[in-house]
C-alpha positions as CSV (number, residue, x, y, z in Angstrom):
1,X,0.0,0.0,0.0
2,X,0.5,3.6,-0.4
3,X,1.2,5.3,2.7
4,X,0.8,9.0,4.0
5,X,2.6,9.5,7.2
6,X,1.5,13.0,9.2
7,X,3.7,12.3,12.6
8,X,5.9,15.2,13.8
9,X,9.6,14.3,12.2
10,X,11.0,13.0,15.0
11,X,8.0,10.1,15.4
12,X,7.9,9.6,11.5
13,X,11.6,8.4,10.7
14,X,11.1,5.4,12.8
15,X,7.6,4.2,11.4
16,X,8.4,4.4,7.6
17,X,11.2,2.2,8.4
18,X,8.6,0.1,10.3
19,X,6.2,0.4,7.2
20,X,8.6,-0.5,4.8
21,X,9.7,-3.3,6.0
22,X,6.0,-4.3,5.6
23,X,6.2,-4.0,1.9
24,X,4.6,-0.6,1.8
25,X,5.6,2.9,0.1
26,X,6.0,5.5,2.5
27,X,5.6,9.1,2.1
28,X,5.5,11.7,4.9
29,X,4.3,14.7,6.0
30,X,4.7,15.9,9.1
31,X,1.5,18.4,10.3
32,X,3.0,19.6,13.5
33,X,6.4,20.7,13.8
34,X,7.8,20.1,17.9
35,X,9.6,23.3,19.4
36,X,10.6,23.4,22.7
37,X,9.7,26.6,24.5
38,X,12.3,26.9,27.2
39,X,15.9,26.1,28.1
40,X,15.1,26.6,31.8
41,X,16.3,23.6,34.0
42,X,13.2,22.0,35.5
43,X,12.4,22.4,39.1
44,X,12.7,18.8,40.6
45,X,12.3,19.2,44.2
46,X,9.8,17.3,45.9
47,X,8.5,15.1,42.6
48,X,8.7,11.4,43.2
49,X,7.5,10.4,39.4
50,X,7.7,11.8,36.3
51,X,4.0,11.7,33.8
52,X,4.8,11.3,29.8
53,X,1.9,11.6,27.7
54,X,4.1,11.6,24.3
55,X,7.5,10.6,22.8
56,X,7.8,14.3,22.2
57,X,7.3,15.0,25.7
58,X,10.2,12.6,26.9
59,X,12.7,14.1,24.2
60,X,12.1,17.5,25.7
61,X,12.0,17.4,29.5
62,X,15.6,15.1,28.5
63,X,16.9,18.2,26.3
64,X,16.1,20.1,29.6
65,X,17.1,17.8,32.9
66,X,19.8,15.0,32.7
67,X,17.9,13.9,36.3
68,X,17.3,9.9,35.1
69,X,16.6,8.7,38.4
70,X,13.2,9.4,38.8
71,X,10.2,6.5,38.0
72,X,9.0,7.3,34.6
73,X,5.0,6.5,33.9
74,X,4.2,6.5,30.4
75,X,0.5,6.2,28.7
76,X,2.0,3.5,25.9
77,X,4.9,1.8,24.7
78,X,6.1,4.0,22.4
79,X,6.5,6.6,25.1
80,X,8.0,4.4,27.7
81,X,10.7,3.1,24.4
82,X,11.5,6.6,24.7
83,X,12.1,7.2,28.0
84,X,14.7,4.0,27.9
85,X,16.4,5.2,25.0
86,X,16.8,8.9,26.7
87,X,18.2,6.8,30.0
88,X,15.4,6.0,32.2
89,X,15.4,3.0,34.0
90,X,12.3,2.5,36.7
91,X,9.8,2.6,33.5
92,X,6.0,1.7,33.8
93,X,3.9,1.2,30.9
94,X,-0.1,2.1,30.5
95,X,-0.6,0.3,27.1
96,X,-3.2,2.4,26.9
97,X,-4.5,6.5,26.9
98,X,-4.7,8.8,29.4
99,X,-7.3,7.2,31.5
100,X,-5.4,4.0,31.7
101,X,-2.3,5.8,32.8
102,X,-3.9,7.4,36.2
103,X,-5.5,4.2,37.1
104,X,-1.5,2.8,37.0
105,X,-0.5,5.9,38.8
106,X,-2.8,5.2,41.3
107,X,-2.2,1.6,42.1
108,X,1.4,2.0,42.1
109,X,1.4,5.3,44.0
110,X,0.2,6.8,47.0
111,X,-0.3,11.1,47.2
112,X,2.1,11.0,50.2
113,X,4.9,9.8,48.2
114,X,5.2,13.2,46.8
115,X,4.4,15.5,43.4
116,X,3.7,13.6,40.4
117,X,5.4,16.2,37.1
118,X,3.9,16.2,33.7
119,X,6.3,17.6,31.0
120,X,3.5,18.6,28.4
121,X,2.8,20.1,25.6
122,X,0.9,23.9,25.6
123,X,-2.4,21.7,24.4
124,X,-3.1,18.4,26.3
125,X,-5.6,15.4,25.4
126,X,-7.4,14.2,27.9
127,X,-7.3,15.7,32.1
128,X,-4.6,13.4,33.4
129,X,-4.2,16.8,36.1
130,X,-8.1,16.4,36.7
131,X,-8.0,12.4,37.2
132,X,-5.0,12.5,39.3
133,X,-5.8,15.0,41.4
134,X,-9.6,14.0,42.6
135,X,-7.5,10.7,43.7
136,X,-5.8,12.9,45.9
137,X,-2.4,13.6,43.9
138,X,-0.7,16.7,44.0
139,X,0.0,16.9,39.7
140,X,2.4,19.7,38.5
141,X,1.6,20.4,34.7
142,X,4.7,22.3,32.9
143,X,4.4,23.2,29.7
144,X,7.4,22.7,28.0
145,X,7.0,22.4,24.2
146,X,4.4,23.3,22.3
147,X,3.2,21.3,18.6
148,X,2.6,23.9,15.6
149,X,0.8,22.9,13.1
150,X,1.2,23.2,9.2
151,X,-0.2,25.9,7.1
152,X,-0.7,24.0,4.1
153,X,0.0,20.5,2.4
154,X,2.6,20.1,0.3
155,X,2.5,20.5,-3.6
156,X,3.8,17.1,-3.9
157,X,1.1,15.4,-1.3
158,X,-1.7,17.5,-2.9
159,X,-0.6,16.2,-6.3
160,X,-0.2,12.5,-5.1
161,X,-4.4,12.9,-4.1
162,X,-5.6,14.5,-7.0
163,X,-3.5,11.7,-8.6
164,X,-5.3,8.6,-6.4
165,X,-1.5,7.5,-5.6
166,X,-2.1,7.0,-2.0
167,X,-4.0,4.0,-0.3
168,X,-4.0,5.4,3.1
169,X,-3.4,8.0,5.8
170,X,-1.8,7.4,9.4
171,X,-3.4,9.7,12.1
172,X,-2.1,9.2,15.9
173,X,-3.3,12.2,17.5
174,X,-6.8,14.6,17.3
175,X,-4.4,17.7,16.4
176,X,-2.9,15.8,13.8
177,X,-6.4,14.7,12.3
178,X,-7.5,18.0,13.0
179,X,-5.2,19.7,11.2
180,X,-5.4,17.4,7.9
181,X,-9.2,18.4,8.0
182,X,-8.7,21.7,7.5
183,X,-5.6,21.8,5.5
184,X,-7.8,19.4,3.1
185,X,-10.5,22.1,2.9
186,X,-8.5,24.7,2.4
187,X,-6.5,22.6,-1.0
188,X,-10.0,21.8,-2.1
189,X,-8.8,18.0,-2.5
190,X,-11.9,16.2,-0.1
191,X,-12.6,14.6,-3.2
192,X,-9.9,12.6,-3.8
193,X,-10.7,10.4,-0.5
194,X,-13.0,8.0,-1.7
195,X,-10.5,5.7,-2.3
196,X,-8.0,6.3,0.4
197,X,-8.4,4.7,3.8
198,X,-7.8,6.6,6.8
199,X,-5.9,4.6,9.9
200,X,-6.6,6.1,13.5
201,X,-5.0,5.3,16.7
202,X,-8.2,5.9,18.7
203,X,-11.6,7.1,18.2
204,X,-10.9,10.3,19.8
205,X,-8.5,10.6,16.7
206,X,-10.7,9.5,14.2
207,X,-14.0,12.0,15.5
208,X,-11.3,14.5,14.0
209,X,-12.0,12.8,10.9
210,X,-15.7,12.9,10.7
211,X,-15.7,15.7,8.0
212,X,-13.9,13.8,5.4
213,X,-15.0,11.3,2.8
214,X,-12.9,8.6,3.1
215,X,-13.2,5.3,1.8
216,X,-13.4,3.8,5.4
217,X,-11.4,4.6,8.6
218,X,-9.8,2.2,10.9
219,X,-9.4,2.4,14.2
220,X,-6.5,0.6,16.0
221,X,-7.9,-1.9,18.6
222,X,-5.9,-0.2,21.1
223,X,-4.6,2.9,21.5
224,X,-0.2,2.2,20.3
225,X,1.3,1.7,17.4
226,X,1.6,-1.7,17.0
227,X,-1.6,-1.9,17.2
228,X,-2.5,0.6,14.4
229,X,0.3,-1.2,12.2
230,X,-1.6,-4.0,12.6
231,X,-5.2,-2.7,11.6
232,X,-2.7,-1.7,8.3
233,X,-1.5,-5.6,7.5
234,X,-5.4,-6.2,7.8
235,X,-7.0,-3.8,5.7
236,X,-4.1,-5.0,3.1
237,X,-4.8,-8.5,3.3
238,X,-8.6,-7.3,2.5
239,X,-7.7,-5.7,-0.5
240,X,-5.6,-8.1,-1.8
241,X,-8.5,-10.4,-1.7
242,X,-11.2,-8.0,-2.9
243,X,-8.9,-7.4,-6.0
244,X,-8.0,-10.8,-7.0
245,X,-12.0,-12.1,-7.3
246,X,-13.6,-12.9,-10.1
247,X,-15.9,-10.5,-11.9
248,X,-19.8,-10.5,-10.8
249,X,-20.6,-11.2,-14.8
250,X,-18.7,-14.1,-14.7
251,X,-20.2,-17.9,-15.8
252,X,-19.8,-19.4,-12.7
253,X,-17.4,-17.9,-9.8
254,X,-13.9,-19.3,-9.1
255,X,-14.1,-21.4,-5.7
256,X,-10.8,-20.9,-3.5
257,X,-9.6,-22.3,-0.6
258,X,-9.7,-19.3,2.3
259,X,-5.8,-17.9,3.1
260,X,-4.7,-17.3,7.0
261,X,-7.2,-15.5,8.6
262,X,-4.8,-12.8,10.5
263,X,-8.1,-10.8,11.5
264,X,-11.5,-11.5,13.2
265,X,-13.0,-8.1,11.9
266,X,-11.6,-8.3,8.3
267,X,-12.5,-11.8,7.7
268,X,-15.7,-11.2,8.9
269,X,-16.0,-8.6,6.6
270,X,-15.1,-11.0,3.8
271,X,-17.4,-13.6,4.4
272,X,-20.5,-11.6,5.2
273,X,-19.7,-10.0,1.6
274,X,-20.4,-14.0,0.4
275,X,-23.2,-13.9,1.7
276,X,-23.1,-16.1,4.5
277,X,-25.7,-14.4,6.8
278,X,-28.4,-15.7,4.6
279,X,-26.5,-19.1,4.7
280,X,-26.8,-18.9,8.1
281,X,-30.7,-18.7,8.4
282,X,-30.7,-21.7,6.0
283,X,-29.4,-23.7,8.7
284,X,-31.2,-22.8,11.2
285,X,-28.9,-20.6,13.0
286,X,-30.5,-17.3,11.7
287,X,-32.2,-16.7,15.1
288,X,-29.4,-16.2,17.0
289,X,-26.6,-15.1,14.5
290,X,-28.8,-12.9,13.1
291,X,-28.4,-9.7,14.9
292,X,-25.0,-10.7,16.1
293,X,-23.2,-10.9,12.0
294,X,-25.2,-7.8,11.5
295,X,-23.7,-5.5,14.4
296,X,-20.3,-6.7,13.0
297,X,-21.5,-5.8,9.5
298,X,-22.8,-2.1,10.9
299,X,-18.8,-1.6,13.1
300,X,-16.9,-3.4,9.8
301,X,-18.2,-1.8,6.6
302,X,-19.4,2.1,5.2
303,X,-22.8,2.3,4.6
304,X,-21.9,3.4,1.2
305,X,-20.0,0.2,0.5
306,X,-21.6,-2.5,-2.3
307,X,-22.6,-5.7,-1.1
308,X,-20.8,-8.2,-3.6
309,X,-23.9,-11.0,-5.1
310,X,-23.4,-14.2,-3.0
311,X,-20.7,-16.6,-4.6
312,X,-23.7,-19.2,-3.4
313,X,-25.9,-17.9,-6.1
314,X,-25.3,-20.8,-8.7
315,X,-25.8,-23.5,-6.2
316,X,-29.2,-22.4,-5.3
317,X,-30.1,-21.2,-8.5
318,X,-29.0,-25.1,-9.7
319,X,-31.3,-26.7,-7.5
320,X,-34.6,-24.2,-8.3
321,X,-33.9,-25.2,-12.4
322,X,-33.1,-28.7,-11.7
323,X,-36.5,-28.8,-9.5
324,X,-38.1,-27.0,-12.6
325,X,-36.8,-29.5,-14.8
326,X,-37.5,-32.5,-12.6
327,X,-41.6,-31.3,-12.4
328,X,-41.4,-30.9,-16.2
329,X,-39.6,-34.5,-17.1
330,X,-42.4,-36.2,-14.8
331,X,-45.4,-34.2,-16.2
332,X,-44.3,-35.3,-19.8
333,X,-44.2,-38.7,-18.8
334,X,-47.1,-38.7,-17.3
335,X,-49.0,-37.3,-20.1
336,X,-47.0,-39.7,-22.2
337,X,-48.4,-42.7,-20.3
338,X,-52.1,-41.5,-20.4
339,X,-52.2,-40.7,-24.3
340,X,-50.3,-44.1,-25.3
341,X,-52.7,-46.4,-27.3
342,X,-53.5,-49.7,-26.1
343,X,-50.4,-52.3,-27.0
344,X,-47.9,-49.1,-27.4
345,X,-44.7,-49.4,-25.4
346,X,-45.5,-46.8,-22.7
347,X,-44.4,-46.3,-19.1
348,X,-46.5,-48.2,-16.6
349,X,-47.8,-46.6,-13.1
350,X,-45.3,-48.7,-11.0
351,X,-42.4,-47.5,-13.4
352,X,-43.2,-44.0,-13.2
353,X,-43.6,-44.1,-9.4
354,X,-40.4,-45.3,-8.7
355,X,-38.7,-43.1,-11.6
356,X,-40.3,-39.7,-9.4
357,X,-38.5,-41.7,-6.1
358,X,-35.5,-41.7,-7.6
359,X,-36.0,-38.1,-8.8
360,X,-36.8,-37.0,-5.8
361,X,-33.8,-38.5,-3.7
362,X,-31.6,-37.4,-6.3
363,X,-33.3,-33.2,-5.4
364,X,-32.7,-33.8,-1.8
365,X,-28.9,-35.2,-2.3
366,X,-28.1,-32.0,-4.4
367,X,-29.6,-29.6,-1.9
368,X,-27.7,-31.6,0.5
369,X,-24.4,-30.9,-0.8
370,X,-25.4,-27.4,-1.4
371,X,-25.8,-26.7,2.3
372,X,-22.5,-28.6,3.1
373,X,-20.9,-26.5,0.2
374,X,-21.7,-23.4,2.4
375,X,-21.8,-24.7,6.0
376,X,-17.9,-24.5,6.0
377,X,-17.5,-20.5,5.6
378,X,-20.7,-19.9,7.9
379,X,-18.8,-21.5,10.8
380,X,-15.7,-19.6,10.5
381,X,-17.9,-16.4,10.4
382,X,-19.6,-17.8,13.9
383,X,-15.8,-18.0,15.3
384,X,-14.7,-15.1,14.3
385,X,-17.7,-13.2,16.0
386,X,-17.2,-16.1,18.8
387,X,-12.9,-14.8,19.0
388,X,-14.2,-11.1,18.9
389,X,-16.4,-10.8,21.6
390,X,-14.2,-13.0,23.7
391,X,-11.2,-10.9,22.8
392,X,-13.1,-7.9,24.0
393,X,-14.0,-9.4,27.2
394,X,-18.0,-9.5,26.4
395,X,-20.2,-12.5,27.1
396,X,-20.2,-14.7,24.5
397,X,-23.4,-17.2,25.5
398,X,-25.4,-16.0,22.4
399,X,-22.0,-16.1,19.9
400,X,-21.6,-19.8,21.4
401,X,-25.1,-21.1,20.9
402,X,-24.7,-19.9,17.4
403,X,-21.8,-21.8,16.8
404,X,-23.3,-24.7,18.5
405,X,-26.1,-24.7,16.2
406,X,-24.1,-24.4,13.0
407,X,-21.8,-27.0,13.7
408,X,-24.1,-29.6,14.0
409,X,-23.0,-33.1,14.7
410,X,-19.8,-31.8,14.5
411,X,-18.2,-33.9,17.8
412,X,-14.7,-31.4,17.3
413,X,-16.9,-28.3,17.5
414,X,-19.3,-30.0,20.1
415,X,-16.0,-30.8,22.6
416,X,-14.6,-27.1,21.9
417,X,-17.6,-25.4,22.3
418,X,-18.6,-27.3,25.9
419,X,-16.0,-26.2,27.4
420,X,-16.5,-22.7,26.6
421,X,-19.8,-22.8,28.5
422,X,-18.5,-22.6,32.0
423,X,-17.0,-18.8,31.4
424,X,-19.4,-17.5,27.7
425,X,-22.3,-16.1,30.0
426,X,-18.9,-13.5,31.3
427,X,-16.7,-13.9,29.5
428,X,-12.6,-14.0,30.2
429,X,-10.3,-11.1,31.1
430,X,-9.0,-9.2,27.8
431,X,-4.9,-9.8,27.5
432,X,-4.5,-5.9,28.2
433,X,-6.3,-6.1,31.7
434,X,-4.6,-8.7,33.3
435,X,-1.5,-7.1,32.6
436,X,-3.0,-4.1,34.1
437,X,-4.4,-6.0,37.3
438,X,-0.9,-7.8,37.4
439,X,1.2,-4.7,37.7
440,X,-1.6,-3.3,40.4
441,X,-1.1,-6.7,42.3
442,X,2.6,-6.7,42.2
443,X,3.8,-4.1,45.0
444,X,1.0,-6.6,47.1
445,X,2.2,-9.5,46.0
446,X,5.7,-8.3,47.4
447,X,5.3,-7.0,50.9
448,X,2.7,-10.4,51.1
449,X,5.6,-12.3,52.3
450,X,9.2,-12.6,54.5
451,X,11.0,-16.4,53.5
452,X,12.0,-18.0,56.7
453,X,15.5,-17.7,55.8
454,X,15.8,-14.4,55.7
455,X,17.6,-12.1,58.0
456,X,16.7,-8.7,59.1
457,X,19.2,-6.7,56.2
458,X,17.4,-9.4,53.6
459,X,13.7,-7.9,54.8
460,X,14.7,-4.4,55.2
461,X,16.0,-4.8,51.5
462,X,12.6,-6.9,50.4
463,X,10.9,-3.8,51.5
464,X,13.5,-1.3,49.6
465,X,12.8,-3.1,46.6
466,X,8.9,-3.2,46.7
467,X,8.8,0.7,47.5
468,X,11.5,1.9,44.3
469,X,10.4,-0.9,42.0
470,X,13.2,-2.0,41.2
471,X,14.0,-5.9,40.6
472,X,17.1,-8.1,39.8
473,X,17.1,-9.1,36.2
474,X,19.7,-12.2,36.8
475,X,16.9,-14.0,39.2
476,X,15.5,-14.7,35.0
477,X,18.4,-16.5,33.9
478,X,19.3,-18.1,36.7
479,X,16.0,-19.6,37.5
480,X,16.2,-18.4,41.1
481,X,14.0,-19.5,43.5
482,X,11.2,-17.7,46.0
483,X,9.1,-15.2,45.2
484,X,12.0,-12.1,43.5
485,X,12.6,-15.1,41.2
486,X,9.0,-15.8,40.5
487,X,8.4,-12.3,39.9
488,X,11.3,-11.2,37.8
489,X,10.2,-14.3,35.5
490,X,6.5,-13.2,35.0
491,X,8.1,-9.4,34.1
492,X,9.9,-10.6,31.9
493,X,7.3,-12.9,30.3
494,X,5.0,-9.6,30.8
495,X,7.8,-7.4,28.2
496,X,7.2,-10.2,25.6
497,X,3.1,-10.4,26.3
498,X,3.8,-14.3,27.4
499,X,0.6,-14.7,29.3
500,X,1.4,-18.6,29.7
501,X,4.9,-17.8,30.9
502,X,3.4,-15.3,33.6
503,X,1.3,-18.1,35.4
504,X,4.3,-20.8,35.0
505,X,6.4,-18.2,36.7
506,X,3.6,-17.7,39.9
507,X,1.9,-20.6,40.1
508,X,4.5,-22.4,42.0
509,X,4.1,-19.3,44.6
510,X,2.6,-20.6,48.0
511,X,1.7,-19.2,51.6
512,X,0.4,-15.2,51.9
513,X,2.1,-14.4,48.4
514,X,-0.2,-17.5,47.1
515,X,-3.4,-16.1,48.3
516,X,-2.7,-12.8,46.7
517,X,-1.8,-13.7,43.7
518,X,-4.3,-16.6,43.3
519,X,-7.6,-14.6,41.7
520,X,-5.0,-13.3,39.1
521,X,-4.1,-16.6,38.4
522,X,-7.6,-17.6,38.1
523,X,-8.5,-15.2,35.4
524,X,-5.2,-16.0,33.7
525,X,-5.9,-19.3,33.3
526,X,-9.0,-19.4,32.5
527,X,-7.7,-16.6,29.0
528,X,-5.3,-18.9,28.3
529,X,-8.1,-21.8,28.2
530,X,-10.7,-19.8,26.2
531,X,-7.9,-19.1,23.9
532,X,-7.0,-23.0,23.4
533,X,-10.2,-23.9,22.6
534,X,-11.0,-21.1,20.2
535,X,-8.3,-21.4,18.2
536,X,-8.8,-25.4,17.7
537,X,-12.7,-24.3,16.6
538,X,-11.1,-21.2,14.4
539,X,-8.3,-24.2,12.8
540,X,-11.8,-26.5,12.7
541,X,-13.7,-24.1,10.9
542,X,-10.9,-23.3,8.7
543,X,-10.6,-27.0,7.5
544,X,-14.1,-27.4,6.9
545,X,-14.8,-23.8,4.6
546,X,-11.4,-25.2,2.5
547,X,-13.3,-28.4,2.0
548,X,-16.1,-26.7,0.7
């Protein structure tokens, strides 16, 4: 694909190299230009953590204060991967926005551990001061860049629209999306979106965007960039397929076994443009996976966008002639047999009885077929929607008794789908949360426990480490026992997103750190099960649609 990127400079280097290496074509333009307002050291006195809400933010308060011993809490990855490579070393991570990053601040803090300082820009998104401070934090907010935004596009951009060279448009904050809106106006070039895709980090970013004709816009499941990039792999993996089929005037469609489905909401998308959710009442299913395929149809596709004629067309349309023809042939014979003189060489009632038996065994085996043609992509619809509400941490009861229903006799699909039941009327604990919950449980988990071994210098440092979060990183290596060995494990399992590594790395834990840790554990598990058996119905489902 054809990429606009409209990150400050700084932010934009990084990605096209992350883009390209994709496969894509990269062009940038940054819409906000990052000057720093002040060379005045920063007044540190008193502050016990540091707030970043932005990479930019990080680069800045570095150009001003070579302090690196402070605890750093960043709202994402990207931010906290800057505040390593400026030096930092006590890093926490929201994964998330603004919201996300005082509910870490407040589990891991406490308002009489000092002043929290955010080094912002002059315009903020979202009131991390406001959040903070009704949880009792004392929040000092200094301003010390400020993001300008372009006048104008490009000539060379402007040209590349009017041109339909570009695919798509990266957007990663509401400035940024608000200033392409207007700088579009004001180049008179709105018109030239209906074939570019716009991606959003969030949907505060993507409100910005409401004004604009674009083809669609896609927003990142969560609010980081590897998240976005990977909204970009799927929207390209959607193309690719929607390019490469067969004309609608064409005889008789191409049938193709499904590629790797690397997205719930693109292959649903897909599908439900074959014309599976009229499939699915044909089964039986309708009922219940009615409403559910169509509130993934509404969040997946425009309204403006063409619904493709079912590739199930010429099976049904086979068996309505061949149950024409079938009425015809026995109606001629019939007519045959009554007109025939005496002594002619007709066909006799017995004959003709068991000729429209045959016939009509032959109707039911063909429609037969025809619904085991389709039943294959009509299940992996049911799991994707099934994967996507679980994924999300919603109930999935209704999802479930949908699959249930499609799969039939199905005893792989029957095994799978029992042991969802237990958890589908809650649902499990999104991958995001639980690292959340983990890093609010941690500092608990710590000060849960004293091993009997230890002496009084070997508590008094226990307790250092739980209060300045800092761990030993050869306790990983070395397999260490007791519980800094447990935990330095499950961080480091937590940097690579190894949920199943986290609860090998605690489980073993026993006593008062045990008990705190065990609810955790219970929800981790019981992910990492859902996830097991959704996956074996996904592969299932896959098997059968490629056997269609």
């Amino acid at each position: 694909m054809r990429l606009l990127i409209t990150r400050p400079a700084e932010d934009a280097a990084p990605l096209a190299g992350l883009l390209r290496d994709r496969g894509h074509e990269v062009v940038q333009e940054p819409l906000l230009e990052i000057v720093p307002l002040s060379d005045s050291p920063l007044d540190l006195d008193g502050v016990a953590a540091l707030l970043f809400t932005s990479a930019n933010g990080v680069r800045c308060f570095a150009h001003l204060s070579s302090d690196r011993s402070l605890p750093v809490f960043a709202v994402g990855d990207r931010t906290a991967e800057a505040a390593r490579e400026a030096g930092f070393s006590s890093i926490n991570s929201a994964n998330g926005d603004v919201s996300d990053l005082a509910a870490l601040v407040n589990n891991r803090l406490r308002p009489s551990d000092g002043a929290l300082l955010h080094p912002a820009a002059s315009q903020v998104a979202g009131d991390l001061k406001g959040l903070l401070e009704e949880a009792g934090f004392e929040v000092r907010r200094r301003t010390i860049y400020e993001a300008k935004p372009a006048t104008s596009l490009t000539p060379s951009v402007i040209e590349a629209f009017l041109e339909n060279r570009l695919d798509g448009v990266l957007f990663f904050s509401p400035r940024t999306a608000e200033a392409f809106a207007s700088l579009a106006k004001k180049a008179n070039i709105e018109a030239s979106f209906a074939s570019v895709t716009a991606f959003a980090l969030s949907h505060a970013v993507a409100e910005h965007l409401a004004p604009l004709s674009f083809k669609a816009v896609r927003i990142a499941l969560r609010p980081e960039q590897e998240s976005l990039l990977a909204c970009i792999d799927e929207e390209r993996m959607t193309s690719d397929v929607e390019t490469t089929e067969p004309p609608v005037l064409a005889a008789k469609p191409k049938e193709e076994t499904p590629g790797p489905i690397r997205s719930t909401r693109r292959a649903i998308k897909a599908f439900l443009l074959g014309g599976v959710l009229g499939i699915a009442l044909v089964a039986g299913a309708g009922g219940v996976l009615w409403p559910v395929l169509v509130d993934a149809l509404k969040r997946e596709m425009a309204a403006d966008e063409p619904v493709q004629a079912p590739p199930s067309e010429d099976v049904a349309l086979s068996v309505s002639r061949l149950e024409g023809s079938l009425s015809k042939r026995i109606e001629a014979l019939e007519t045959k047999s009554a007109v025939s003189p005496p002594g002619a060489v007709g066909v006799s009632a017995d004959e003709l009885g068991k000729l429209a038996e045959r016939l009509a065994k032959l109707e039911t085996e063909l429609q037969t077929v025809a619904a085991r043609r389709e039943m294959g992509p009509a299940l992996l619809v049911s799991v994707l929607v099934l994967r996507e509400a679980g994924s999300q941490g919603r109930p999935f009861a209704s999802e479930l008794e949908a699959l249930e229903r499609l799969g039939g006799k199905d005893e792989e699909i029957a095994s799978h789908a029992a042991a969802l039941k237990n958890v589908s009327e809650k649902g499990v604990v999104p991958l995001a949360a639980l690292e959340r919950r983990f890093q609010a449980v941690k500092s608990d988990l710590l000060r849960s426990t004293q091993e009997s071994d230890e002496g009084l210098w070997q508590a008094i440092l226990r307790r250092l480490s739980v209060l300045i979060s800092i761990r030993r990183t050869d306790v990983v290596e070395q397999e260490t026992a007791g519980l800094d060995g447990a935990v330095a494990r499950a961080e480091a399992s937590l940097e690579k997103r190894d949920l199943s590594g986290m609860v090998a790395a605690l489980s073993p834990l026993s006593g008062p750190a045990g008990e705190v840790i065990r609810p955790w554990l219970g929800e981790a598990s019981a992910h990492i099960e859902a996830g097991q058996h959704m996956d074996a119905l996904l592969k299932r489902a896959l098997a059968l649609a490629a056997a269609s």
